[in-house]
C-alpha positions in Angstrom: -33.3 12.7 -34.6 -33.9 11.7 -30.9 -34.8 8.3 -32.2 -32.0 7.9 -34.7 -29.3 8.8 -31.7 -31.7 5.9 -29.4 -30.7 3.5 -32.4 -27.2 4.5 -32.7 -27.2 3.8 -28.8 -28.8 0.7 -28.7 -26.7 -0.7 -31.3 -24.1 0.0 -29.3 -25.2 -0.6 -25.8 -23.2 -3.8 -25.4 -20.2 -2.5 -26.4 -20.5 0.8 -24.1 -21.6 -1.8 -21.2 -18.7 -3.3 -22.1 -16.1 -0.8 -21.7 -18.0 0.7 -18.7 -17.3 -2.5 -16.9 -13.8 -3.0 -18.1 -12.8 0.7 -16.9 -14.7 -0.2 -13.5 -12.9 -3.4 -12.8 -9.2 -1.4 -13.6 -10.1 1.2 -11.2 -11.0 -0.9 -8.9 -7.9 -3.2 -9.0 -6.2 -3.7 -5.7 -3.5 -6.0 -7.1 -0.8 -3.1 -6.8 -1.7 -1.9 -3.6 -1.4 -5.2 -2.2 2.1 -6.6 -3.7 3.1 -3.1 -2.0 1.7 -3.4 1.5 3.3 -6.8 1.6 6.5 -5.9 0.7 6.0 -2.9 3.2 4.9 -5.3 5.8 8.1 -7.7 4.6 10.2 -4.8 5.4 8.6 -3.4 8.8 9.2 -7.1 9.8 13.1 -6.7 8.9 13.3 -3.5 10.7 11.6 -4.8 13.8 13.9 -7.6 13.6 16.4 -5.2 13.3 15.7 -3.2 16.0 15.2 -6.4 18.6 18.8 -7.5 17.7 20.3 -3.7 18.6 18.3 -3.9 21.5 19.7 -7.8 23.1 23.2 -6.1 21.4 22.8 -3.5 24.0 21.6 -5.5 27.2 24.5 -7.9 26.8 27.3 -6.1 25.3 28.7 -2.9 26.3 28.0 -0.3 23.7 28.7 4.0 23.6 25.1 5.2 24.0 25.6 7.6 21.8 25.7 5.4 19.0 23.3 2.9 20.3 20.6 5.8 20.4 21.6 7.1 17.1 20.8 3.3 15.5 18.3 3.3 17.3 16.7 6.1 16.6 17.5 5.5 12.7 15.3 2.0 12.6 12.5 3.7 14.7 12.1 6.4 12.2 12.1 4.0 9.4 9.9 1.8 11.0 7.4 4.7 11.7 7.7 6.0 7.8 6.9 2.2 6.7 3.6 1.9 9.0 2.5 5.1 7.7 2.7 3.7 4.2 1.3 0.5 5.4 -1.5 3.2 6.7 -1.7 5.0 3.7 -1.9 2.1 1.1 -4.9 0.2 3.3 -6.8 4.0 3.4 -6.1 3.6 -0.7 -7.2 0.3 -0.8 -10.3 0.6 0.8 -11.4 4.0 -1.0 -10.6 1.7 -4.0 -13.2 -1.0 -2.9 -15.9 1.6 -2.1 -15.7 3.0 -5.8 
């Protein structure tokens, strides 16, 4: 019996390698992780940008503070949500490579 299954196995073995390697190679896949990080870091980039321009607005125009601090506040929240995705995706990708 024992040697019957060993055949069955060895006949097999390529095949099983195979598929073991193909499964390992699409865990292991960072091609997802890293279209998204870029087009987070695209974004953090426009938000910085952004956030300069509100900035000079302020130093050379005069603008209610109110509002000034509200946009403000608005693009350093989002800018602070997209670098803890940037953060979270490079933790994913590395635990990814380490698999």
């Amino acid at each position: 019996m024992f040697l019957g299954v060993l055949g069955i196995l060895m006949e097999k073995g390529a095949k099983v390698i195979g598929d073991c390697r193909a499964v390992m190679e699409a865990l292991a896949d960072c091609g997802p992780i890293d279209s998204e990080m870029e087009a987070v870091s695209d974004e953090m980039e426009v938000t910085a940008g952004l956030i300069q321009e509100l900035v000079d607005e302020n130093a050379t125009r005069k603008l209610d503070q109110h509002d000034y601090r509200k946009k403000y506040d608005g693009y350093a929240s989002w800018y602070a949500a997209l670098e803890s995705r940037r953060d979270s995706l490079g933790k994913e990708r590395k635990r990814k490579e380490n698999q």
